[in-house]
Structure formats: structure tokens, C-alpha cells
Wavefront OBJ file of the C-alpha trace (Angstrom):
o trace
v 0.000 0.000 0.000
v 1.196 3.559 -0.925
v 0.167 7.098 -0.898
v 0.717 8.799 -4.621
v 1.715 12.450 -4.499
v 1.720 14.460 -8.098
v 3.581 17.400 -8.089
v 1.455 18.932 -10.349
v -1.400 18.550 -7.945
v 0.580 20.439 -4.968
v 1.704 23.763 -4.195
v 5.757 23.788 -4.916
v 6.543 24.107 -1.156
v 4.081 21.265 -0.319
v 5.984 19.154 -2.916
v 9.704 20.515 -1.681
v 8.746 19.532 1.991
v 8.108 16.019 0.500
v 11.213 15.983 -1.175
v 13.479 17.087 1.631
v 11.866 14.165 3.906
v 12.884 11.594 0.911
v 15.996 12.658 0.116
v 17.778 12.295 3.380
v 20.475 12.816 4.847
v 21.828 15.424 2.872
v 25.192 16.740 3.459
v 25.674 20.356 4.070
v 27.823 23.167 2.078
v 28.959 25.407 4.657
v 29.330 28.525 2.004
v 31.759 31.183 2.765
v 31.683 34.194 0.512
v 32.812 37.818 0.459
v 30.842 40.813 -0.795
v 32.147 42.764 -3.329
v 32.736 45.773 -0.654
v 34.790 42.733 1.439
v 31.868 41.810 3.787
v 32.343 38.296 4.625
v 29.076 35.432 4.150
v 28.649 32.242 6.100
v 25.435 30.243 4.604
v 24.366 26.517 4.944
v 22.931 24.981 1.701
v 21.671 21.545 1.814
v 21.435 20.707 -1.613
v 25.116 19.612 -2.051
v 27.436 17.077 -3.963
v 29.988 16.029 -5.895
v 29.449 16.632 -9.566
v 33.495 16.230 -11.266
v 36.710 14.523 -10.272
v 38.678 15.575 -13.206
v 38.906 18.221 -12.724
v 37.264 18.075 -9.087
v 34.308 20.209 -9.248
v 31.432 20.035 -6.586
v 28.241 21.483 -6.792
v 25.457 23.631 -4.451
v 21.953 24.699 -4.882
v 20.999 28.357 -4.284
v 17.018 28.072 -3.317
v 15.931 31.412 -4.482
v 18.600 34.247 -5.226
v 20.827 34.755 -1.553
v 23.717 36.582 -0.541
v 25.929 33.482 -1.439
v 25.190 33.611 -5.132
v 25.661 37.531 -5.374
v 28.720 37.539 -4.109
v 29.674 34.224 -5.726
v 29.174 35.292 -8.985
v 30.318 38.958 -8.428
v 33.545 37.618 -7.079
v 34.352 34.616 -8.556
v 35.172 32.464 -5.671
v 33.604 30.771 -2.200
v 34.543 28.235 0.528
v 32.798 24.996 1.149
v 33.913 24.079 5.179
v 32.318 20.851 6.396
v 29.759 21.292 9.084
v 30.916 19.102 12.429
v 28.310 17.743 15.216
v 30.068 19.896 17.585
v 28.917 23.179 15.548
v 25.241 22.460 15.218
v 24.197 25.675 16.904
v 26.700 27.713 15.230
v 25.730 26.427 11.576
v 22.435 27.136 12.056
v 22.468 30.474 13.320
v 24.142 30.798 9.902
v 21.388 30.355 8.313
v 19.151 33.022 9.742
v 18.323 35.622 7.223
v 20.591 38.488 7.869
v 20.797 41.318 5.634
v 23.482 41.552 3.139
v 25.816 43.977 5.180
v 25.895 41.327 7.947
v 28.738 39.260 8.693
v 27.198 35.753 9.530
v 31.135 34.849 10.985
v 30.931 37.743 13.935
v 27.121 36.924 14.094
v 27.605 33.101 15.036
v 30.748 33.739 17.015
v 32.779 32.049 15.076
v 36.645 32.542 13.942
v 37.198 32.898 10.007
v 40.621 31.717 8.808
v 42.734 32.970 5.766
v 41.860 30.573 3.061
v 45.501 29.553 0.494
v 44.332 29.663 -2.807
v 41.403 32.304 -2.619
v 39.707 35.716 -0.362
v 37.450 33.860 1.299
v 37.887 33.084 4.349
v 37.782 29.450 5.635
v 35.743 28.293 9.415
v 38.665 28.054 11.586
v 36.725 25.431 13.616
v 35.552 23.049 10.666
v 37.974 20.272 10.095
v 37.721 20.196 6.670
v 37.693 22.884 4.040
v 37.265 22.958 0.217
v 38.553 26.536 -1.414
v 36.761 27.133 -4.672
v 36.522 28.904 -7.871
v 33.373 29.503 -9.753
v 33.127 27.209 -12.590
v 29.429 27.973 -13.813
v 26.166 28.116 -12.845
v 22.777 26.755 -14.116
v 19.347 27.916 -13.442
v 16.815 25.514 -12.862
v 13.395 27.352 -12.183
v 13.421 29.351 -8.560
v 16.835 28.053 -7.811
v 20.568 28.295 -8.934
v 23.023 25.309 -9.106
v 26.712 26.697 -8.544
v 29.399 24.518 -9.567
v 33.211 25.419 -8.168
v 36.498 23.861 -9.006
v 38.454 23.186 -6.069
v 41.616 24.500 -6.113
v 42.976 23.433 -2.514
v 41.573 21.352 0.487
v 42.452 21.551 3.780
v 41.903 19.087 6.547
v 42.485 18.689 9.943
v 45.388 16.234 10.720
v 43.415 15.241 13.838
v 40.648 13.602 11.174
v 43.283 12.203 8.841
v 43.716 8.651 9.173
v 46.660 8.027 6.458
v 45.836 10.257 3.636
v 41.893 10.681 3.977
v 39.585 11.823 6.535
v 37.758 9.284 8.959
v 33.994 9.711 9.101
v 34.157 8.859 12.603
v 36.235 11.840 13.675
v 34.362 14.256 11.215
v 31.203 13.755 12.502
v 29.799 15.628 10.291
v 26.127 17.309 10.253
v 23.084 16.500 7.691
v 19.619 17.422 7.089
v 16.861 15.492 7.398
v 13.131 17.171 6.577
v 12.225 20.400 8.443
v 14.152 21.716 11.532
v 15.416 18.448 11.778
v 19.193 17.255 11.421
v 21.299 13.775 11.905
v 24.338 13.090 13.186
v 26.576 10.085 12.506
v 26.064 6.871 14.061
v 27.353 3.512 13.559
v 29.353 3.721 10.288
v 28.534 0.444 8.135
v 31.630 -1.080 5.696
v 30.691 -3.295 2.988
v 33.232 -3.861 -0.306
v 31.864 -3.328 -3.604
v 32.047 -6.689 -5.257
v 33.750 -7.172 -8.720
v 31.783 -9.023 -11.097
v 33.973 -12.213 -10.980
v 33.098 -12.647 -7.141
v 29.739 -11.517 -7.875
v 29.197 -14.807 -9.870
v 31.060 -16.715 -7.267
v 29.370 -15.536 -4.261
v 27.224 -12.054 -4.801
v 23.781 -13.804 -5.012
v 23.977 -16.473 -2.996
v 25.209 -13.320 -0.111
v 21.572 -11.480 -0.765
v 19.585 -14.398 -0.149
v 21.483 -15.639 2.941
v 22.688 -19.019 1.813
l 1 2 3 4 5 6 7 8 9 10 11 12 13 14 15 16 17 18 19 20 21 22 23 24 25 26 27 28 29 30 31 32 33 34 35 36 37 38 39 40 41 42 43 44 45 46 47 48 49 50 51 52 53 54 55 56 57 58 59 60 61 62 63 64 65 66 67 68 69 70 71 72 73 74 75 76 77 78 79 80 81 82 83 84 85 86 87 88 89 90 91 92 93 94 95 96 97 98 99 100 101 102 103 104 105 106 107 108 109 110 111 112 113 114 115 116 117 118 119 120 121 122 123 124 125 126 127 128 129 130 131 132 133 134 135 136 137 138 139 140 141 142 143 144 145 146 147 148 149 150 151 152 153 154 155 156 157 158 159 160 161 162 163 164 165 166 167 168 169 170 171 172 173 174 175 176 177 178 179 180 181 182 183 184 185 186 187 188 189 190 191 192 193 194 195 196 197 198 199 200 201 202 203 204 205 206 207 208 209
């Protein structure tokens, strides 16, 4: 038994309150941005991936037209920093609607750091960091996909565990459907099979023999 929902039939925020309980969790962009007058922008956007890996490009969604475009496509550049457990409060107050000439860093209380490769500035707290330059950007209806080369990551050598990060030390934030969020809990491993052991023993695994 199912319920059927047609877009059509619903108001678009009706519809996008379905789709943000479906499509969960959903990692978070912490977007860092300057003005063109220098005024720095903190922002969470929840509509975020991966989109290239050569050349490494990752992508946001701008829901309507915010600060974080503007500047972003006035400037030329932003800062994705990773959004940990610990900073719940902090990201979120990010993501109150300030007016342009407010800087979201001094708002939340939180410590920007010089970024290496462009103005913006990184979170000093987040352990992970992604400095960008725009790439492009697509319109889709009311909203704004942004895609940014990255031209220099930094991370925290207290998440590093040889040369990449350890989800369990990141801990990092996601959204779930309305004020809701989700932290990390047990963190499942599973190898991807290669067909040859797929025909050996990838079947007979599903079905529990």
C-alpha cells in the first residue's frame, strides 16, 4: 500500500517539503563568501554534492537568489567548510536571514581563517575545508546550481587517518526534513564486489545461503 503524491497537484513548497523528507540525509555546504565591498558570508545549503573529479568540481543549490550567489558570482570564488556535530548551533544560526551587510562569521561567534588559494575566508573550527573557484552556474526554475572547481583542500590532521579523513572523527552534520538534522552513528563497511566474485558468491550473499 502507498500514498501517490503528483507534483502537479501540490503547491511547490508542499511538494519541496516532500522531497526534503525523501531525500535524506543530505550533506551540508557550509558557504563562505565575500561581498564585493569585502563583507564576509557564512550560509548553509543543503542541496550539495559532488558533480566532477577531473577536474574536481562540486556542486550547491541556491534556493531562491541569496547573498551566497551575489557575491559568488560577483567575485568569482567561495569556501565549502564541512559542518561538524560539535557546531550544530553555530551552523544554524548561519542560516538566519541576515541582511546583506551582515557578517554571519561575527554573528555566530565564530573565527574565520585565511583561506591559500582564494579571499574567502575558511571556518577556523571546521575540520575540513574545500577553497573554490566559480566554474558555472545553471538555473533551474526558482533556484541556482553553482558549480566550483576546487583549487585546494584543507583538513584537519586530527581527522586524517593516512591520507583521507575518517567519518568517525568528522562527525559531520546532515539534514533530514524540516528543523530536523542527523548526526553520525554507527558507520557500516561493505566492499563493492567485482563481477567475478559476484558470480562466485554475490547472489547467494543477498539471499542468505
Amino acid at each position: 500500500m502507498r500514498s501517490d503524491f503528483d507534483p502537479a497537484q501540490l503547491a511547490p513548497r508542499d511538494f519541496y517539503r516532500l522531497l526534503t523528507a525523501v531525500i535524506i540525509p543530505r550533506p551540508i555546504a557550509w558557504v563562505s563568501s565575500l561581498a564585493p565591498d569585502g563583507t564576509p558570508n557564512l550560509a548553509p545549503h543543503s542541496f550539495f554534492t559532488v558533480s566532477c573529479v577531473n577536474p574536481p568540481v562540486i556542486q550547491f543549490t541556491s534556493v531562491g537568489r541569496k547573498d551566497s550567489l551575489n557575491n559568488i558570482e560577483a567575485t568569482g570564488e567561495f569556501v565549502v567548510s564541512m559542518t561538524p556535530e560539535s557546531l550544530i548551533e553555530q551552523v544554524n544560526a548561519t542560516g538566519t536571514n541576515f541582511p546583506a551587510d551582515v557578517d554571519e562569521f561575527a554573528a555566530a561567534g565564530l573565527e574565520p581563517e585565511p583561506s591559500a588559494r582564494v579571499h574567502p575566508p575558511r571556518v577556523a573550527a571546521s575540520p575540513a575545508a574545500l577553497e573554490c573557484t566559480l566554474h558555472s552556474t545553471l538555473s533551474l526554475g526558482d533556484s541556482t546550481i553553482v558549480f566550483g572547481k576546487v583549487v585546494h583542500a584543507a583538513i584537519s590532521t586530527d581527522v586524517l587517518r593516512g591520507e583521507r579523513p575518517d567519518a568517525r572523527l568528522l562527525r559531520p552534520l546532515g539534514r533530514l526534513s524540516g528543523n530536523e538534522w542527523s548526526s553520525p552513528g554507527e558507520v557500516l563497511h561493505i566492499e563493492r564486489l567485482p563481477f567475478e566474485r559476484w558470480q562466485e558468491t554475490g547472489a547467494a550473499t543477498l539471499d542468505g545461503s
